[in-house]
C-alpha positions in Angstrom: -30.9 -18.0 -18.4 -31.3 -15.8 -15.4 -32.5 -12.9 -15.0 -32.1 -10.2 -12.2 -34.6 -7.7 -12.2 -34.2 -4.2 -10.3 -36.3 -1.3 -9.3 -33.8 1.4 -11.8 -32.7 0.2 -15.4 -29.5 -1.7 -15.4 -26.2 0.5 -16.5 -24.7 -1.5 -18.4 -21.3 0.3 -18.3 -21.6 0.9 -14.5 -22.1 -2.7 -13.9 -18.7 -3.8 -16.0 -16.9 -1.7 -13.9 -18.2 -2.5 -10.5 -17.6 -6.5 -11.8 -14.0 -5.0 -12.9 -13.3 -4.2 -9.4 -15.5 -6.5 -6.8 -15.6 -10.1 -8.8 -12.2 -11.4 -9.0 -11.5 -10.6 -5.2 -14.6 -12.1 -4.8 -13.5 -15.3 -6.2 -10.2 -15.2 -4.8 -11.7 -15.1 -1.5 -14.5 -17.8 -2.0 -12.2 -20.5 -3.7 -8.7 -19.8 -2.2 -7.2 -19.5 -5.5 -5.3 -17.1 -8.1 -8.1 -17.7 -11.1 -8.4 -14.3 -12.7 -11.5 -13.9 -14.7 -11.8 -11.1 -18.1 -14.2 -9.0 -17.8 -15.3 -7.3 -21.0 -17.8 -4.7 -21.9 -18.5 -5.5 -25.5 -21.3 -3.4 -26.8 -24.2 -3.3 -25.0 -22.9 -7.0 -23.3 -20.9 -7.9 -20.2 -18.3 -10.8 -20.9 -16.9 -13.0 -17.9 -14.1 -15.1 -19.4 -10.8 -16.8 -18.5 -9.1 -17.9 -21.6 -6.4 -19.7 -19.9 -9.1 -22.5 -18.8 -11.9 -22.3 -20.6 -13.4 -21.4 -24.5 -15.5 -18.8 -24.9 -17.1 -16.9 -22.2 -18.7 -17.7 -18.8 -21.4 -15.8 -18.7 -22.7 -13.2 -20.6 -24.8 -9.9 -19.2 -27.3 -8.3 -21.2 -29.5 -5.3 -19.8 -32.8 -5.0 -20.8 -34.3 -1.8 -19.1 -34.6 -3.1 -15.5 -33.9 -6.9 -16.3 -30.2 -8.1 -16.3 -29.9 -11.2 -18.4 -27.4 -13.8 -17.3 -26.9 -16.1 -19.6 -24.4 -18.9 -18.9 -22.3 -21.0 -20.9 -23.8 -24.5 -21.4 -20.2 -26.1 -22.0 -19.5 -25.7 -17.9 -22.7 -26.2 -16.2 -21.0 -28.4 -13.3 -18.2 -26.3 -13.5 -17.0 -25.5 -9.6 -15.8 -22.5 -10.5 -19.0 -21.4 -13.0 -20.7 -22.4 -9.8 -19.4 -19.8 -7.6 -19.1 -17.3 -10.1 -22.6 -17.4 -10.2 -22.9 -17.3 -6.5 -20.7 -14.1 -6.3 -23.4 -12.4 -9.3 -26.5 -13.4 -7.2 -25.0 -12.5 -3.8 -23.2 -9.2 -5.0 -24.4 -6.0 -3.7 -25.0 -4.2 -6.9 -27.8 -2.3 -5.5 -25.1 0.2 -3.8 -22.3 -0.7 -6.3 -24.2 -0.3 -9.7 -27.0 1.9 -9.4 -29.8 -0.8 -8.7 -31.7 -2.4 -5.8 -32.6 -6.2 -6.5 -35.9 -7.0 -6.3 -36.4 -10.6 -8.1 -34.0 -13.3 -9.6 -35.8 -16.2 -11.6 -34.4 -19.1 -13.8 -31.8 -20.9 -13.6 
């Protein structure tokens, strides 16, 4: 698991909607292709999913006051497009987008 930490508490809600809007452009633009990924609030959880190719979710975002937890789905580890979804998460600018400034990421 990874986790992001911030200087502000994560949003949990705020976050599913900036992910709503910025990650599957995101993807489209860093792989060149129409994959569309879900994106689900579910309770105090973020789900990242795409049915179509894949069982079960992704990755799934938990907030814990100012630590994001990412955990990712141990079926696709390899996965090329796992890969870069992760990219997109680490690289995303949610410090203007979702209410926090990253300060550390650790794990894996």
């Amino acid at each position: 698991m990874k986790i992001i930490t911030a200087d502000t508490n994560w949003d949990i809600h705020q976050l599913a909607q900036t992910l709503q809007l910025k990650l599957n452009p995101l993807f489209r633009e860093a792989r060149l292709t129409d994959i569309e990924f879900d994106v689900v609030e579910n309770g105090d959880a973020i789900e990242i999913a795409q049915p179509e190719l894949y069982e079960g979710y992704l990755f799934r975002l938990t907030a814990e006051g100012n630590q994001l937890h990412v955990a990712k789905s141990e079926h696709y580890v390899d996965d090329v497009n796992l890969l870069t979804l992760m990219s997109i998460l680490e690289t995303l600018q949610m410090g203007s987008m979702a209410g926090a400034d990253i300060i550390y990421i650790s794990g894996e």
